[in-house]
Every structure is written in structure tokens, then in C-alpha cells.
C-alpha positions in Angstrom: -10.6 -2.5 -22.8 -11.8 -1.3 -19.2 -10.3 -2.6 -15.8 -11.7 -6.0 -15.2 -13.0 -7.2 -11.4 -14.6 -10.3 -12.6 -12.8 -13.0 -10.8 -12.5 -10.9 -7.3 -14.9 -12.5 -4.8 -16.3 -10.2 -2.1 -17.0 -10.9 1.5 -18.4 -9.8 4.3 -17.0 -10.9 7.9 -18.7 -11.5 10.7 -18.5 -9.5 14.1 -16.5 -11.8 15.6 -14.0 -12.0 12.9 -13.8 -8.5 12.8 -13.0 -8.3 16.4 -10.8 -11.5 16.8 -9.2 -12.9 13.8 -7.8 -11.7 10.3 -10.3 -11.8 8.2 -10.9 -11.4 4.1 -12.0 -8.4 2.7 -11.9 -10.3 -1.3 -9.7 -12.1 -2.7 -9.2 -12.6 -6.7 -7.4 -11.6 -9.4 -7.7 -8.4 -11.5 -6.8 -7.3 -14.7 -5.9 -3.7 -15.3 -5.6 -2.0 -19.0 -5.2 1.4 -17.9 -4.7 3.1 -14.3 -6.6 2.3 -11.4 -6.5 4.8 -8.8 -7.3 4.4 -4.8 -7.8 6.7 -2.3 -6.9 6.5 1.1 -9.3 4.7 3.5 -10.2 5.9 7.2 -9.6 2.3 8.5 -6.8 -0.1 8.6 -6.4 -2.6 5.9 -4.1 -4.5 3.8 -3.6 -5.6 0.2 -1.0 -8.6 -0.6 -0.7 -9.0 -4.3 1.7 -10.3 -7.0 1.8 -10.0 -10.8 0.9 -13.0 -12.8 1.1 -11.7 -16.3 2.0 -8.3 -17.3 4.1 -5.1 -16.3 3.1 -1.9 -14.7 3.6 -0.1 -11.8 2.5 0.7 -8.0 2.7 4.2 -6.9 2.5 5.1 -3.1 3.4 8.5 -1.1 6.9 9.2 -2.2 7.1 5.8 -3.7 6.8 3.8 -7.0 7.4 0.2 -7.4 8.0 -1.8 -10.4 5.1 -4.4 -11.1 6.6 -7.6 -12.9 6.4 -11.5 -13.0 8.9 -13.6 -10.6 8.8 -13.9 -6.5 8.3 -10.9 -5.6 5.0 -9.8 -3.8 4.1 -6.3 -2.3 2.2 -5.3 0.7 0.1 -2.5 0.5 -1.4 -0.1 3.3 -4.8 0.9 2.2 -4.6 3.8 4.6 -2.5 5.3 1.8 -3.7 6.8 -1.5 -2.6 3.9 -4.0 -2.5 3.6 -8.2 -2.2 0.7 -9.7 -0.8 0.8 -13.5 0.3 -0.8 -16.8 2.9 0.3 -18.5 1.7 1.3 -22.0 0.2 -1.8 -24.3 0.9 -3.9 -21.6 -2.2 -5.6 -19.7 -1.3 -6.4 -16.2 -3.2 -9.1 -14.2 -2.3 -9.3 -10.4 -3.4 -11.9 -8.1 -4.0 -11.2 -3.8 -6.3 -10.4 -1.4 -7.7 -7.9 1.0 -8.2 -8.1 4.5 -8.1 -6.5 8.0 -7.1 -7.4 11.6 -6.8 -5.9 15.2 -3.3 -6.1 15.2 -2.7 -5.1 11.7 -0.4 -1.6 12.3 1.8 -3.6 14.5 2.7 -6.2 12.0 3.0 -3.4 9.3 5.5 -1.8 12.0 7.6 -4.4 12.3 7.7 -5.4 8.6 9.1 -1.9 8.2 8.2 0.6 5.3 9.1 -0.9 2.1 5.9 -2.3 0.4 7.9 -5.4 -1.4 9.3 -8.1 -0.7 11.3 -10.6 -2.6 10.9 -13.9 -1.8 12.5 -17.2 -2.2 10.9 -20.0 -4.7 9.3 -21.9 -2.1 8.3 -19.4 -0.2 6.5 -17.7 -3.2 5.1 -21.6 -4.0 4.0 -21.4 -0.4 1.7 -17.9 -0.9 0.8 -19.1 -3.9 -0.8 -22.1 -2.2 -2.2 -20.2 1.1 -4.1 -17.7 -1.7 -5.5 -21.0 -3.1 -6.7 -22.2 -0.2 -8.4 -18.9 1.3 -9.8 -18.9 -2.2 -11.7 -21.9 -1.8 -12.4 -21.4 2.1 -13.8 -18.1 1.1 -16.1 -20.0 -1.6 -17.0 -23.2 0.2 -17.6 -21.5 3.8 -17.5 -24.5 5.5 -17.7 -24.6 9.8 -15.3 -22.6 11.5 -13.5 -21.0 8.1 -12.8 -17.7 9.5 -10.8 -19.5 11.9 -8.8 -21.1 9.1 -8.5 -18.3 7.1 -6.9 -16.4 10.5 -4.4 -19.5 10.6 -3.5 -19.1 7.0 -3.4 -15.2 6.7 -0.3 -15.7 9.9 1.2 -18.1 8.1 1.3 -16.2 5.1 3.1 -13.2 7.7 5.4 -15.7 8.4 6.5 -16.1 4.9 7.3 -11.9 5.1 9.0 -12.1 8.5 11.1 -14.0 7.2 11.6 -12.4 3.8 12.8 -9.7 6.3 15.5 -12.2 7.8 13.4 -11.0 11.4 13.6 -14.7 12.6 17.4 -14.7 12.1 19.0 -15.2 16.0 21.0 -12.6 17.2 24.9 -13.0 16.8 26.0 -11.6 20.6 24.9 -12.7 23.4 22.3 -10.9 25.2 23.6 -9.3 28.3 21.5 -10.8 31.5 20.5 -8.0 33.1 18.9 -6.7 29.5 17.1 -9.8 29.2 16.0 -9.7 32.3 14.5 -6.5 31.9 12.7 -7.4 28.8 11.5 -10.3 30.4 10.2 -8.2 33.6 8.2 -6.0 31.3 6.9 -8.4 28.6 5.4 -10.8 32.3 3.8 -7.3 32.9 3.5 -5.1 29.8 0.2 -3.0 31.4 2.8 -1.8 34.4 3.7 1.8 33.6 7.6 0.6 34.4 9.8 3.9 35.4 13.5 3.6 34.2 15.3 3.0 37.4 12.9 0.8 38.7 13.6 -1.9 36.2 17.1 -1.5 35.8 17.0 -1.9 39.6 14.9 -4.9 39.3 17.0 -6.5 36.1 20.0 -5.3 38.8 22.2 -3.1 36.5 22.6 0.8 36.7 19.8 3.1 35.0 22.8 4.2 32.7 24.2 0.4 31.8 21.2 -0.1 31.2 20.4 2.5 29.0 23.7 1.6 26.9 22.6 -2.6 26.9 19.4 -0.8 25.3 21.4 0.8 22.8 23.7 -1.7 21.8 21.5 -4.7 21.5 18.0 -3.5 21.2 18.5 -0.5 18.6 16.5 1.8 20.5 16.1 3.7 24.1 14.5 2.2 27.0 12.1 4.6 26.9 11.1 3.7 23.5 10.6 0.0 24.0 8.1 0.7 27.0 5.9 3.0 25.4 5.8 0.7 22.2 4.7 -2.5 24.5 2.2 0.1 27.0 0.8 0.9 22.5 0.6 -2.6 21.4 -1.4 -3.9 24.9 -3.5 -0.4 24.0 -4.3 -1.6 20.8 -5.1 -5.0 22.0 -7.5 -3.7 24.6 -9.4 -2.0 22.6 -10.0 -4.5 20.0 -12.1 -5.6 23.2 -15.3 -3.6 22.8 -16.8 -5.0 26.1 -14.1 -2.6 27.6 -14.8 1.1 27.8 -12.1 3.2 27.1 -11.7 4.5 30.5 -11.5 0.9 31.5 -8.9 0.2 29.3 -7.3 3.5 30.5 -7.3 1.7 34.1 -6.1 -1.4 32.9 -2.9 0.4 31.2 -2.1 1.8 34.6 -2.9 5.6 33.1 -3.5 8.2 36.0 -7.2 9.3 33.7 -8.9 8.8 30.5 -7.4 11.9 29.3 -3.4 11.6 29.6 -4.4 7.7 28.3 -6.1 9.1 24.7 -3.5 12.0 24.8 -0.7 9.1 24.7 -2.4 7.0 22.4 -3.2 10.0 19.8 0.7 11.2 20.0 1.9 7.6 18.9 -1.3 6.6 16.5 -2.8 9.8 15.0 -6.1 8.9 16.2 -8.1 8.4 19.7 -8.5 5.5 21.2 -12.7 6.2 19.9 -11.4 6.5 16.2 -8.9 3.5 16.7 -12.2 1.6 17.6 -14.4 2.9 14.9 -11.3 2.0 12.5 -11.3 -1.6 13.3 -15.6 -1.9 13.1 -16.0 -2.8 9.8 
């Protein structure tokens, strides 16, 4: 028996959805028979599945995941080439949905690079529930749905943060003068912040600072500013009112040029392609 896409309902967002929110690409279930093979798309997406009858397995670069029943889902980046299998005589049926955001790389960033995610019984009866309900909101359409579904697509990354344990509170202390400097440059992420300026202004030495950084952030200063300058880049852009050069401006780049060269070294792409990515 062939692959069957029968009860996977289709949509099409609108602009503003596409430009603003989290928005459905389909949603439904799918039953597979034999292997079902994806290539990798040009523009960011993201499909959130679990099994609900059946055994197979989801192959990704360098990876392969076990497909079976129980509270487990898996999170899959459709910028990567993907198959979807059974394992012989076994039919496997999964159950998810599709869909797309500006902000979509960041989350996937922080979720880290493992595609599953085992969760707890009520927070698998929770996603369970969400999918119902973007089911119907995606059938029904009623006023102001794509605002709903953007509500219940973050709650349902709330479920995977903390499957992660990424809400857990840290066990030391942060040090003042490291939380002062995140503080400084989270009030004013655009500022291109140098080293010794901030740990002036969080009023600790560029190299105590530099160790707080280690210690309690898990990375280099250095790091954390350019992700923050990447994620308000990102953000920017998901603006199209703004020209690139504006956004260029904004970020406190000396030119256009040394702003796309920064943006292509951390993202692959320009800030154009970025854009075209996020379109449709």
C-alpha cells in the first residue's frame, strides 16, 4: 500500500503571518508503508511529529532516530534532507504539523541539535491537546486564528524548553558585575558594545570579566555580543519596510557591506537570502 496524505490539511498563511507570527504550513497525520524521502528546502521550517501507531525510523545528516509509540516527539529542521521510514511489515502513522516563523533558527539554536525529545506524561497530553486545537483553528478559521495559532505554537516551545530543563534556575549566584553587563547589553542590544567598555561600565576588569563569562555563561564575551547584534539582525529583517542598509544603520554597522559580511559568516546566507527565506 502506498504512503497515505489523506488526513494532512494544507494551508496557506497570510502576509502578515508570514512576517509576524508562527504560522501552519499543514497539520495532520500520515501514514507511511514504505520510505518517504525529503530533500532539503531553501527556507526555514519546522516539523514536530510523534508516532501514534507503528515503528520506523527518522534519518537526518549523520543521524537516525528510532520512531516508536510513548512521549517522545521529534523536531525536525526542514533545511535538512530527511527520510521518514517503517521498519519492515510495520505501517507507521505519525501525527504533527508544519510551520514557519521569523525567529525560527533561534529557537532551534537554543533547543540544541538533538531532533527528540522525551517528554513527561502531561507534557505529551499537553501537545497532544495544542495539535488538537491548531487542528480545528486551522479548519474552522475563525477571526484572528493566526493569532491563536502563534499563542499555541509558543506554548507548544514551552513544552520543549522545558524538556531541555532550560527553565531550571541557575544554582550560583550570578556575580553583579556579570549581570550587570548582560543587563547593559540586552537595554541596548543594537550598540556594537567593545569589551572594555562594558566591563568598565558593569565596573569589573576586561579580564574578570572575561573569566565571570566563562564560568557562569559557558561562553566568551565576545560570543554573547555577536549572538544578541545576530538575533536583533534577524528580527530586523523580518521587517520588510526596512532596507537592508537601514537595518545595517540600525545595528550600528560602519556600511552595508561589513553588515552582510557579518551576517553571512554567522548564517550562511545574506541578509537578501535570509529575507527571501522567510517570504513564503
Amino acid at each position: 500500500m502506498a504512503n497515505s496524505f489523506a488526513r494532512l490539511h494544507l494551508l496557506e498563511p497570510s502576509q502578515r503571518a508570514r512576517r509576524l507570527f508562527w504560522h501552519l504550513l499543514s497539520i495532520g497525520s500520515v501514514t507511511r508503508d514504505e520510505a518517504d524521502r525529503h530533500d532539503a528546502m531553501d527556507k526555514p521550517g519546522a516539523h514536530l511529529f510523534w508516532v501514534e501507531s507503528g515503528q520506523g525510523t527518522l534519518t537526518v545528516p549523520e543521524r537516525t532516530y528510532e520512531l516508536r509509540q510513548g512521549t517522545r516527539c521529534w523536531l525536525v529542521d526542514m533545511k535538512q534532507a530527511r527520510t521518514y521510514a517503517p521498519l519492515p511489515g510495520k505501517r507507521l502513522v505519525n501525527m504533527g504539523f508544519r510551520f514557519r516563523g521569523p525567529e525560527l533558527e533561534a529557537w532551534r539554536e537554543e533547543l540544541g541539535e538533538s531532533h527528540e525529545f522525551v517528554l513527561s506524561d502531561g507534557e505529551f497530553s499537553a501537545l497532544r491537546k495544542v495539535a488538537q486545537q491548531l487542528a480545528s483553528l486551522a479548519r474552522r478559521r475563525p477571526e484572528g486564528f493566526e493569532w491563536e495559532i502563534h499563542m499555541l505554537i509558543t506554548h507548544v516551545f514551552g513544552c520543549l524548553f522545558k524538556a531541555r530543563h532550560l527553565f531550571s534556575a541557575p544554582q550560583l549566584d550570578v556575580p553583579k558585575p556579570l549581570a550587570r553587563a548582560i543587563n547593559l547589553v540586552m537595554a541596548d542590544p543594537a550598540r556594537d558594545w567593545r569589551v572594555p567598555e562594558l566591563a568598565d561600565a558593569a565596573g569589573a576588569s576586561r579580564s574578570g570579566l572575561q573569566r565571570m563569562f566563562k564560568e557562569f555563561h559557558k561562553g566568551s564575551i565576545h560570543e554573547f555580543l555577536q549572538q544578541t547584534r545576530l538575533d536583533q539582525a534577524r528580527q530586523l529583517l523580518c521587517d520588510e519596510r526596512l532596507a537592508v542598509k537601514e537595518v545595517s544603520a540600525r545595528l550600528n554597522f560602519s556600511s552595508e557591506f561589513y553588515f552582510s559580511r557579518f551576517f553571512r559568516k554567522r548564517t550562511g546566507m545574506s541578509p537578501r537570502q535570509f529575507r527571501e527565506s522567510i517570504k513564503h
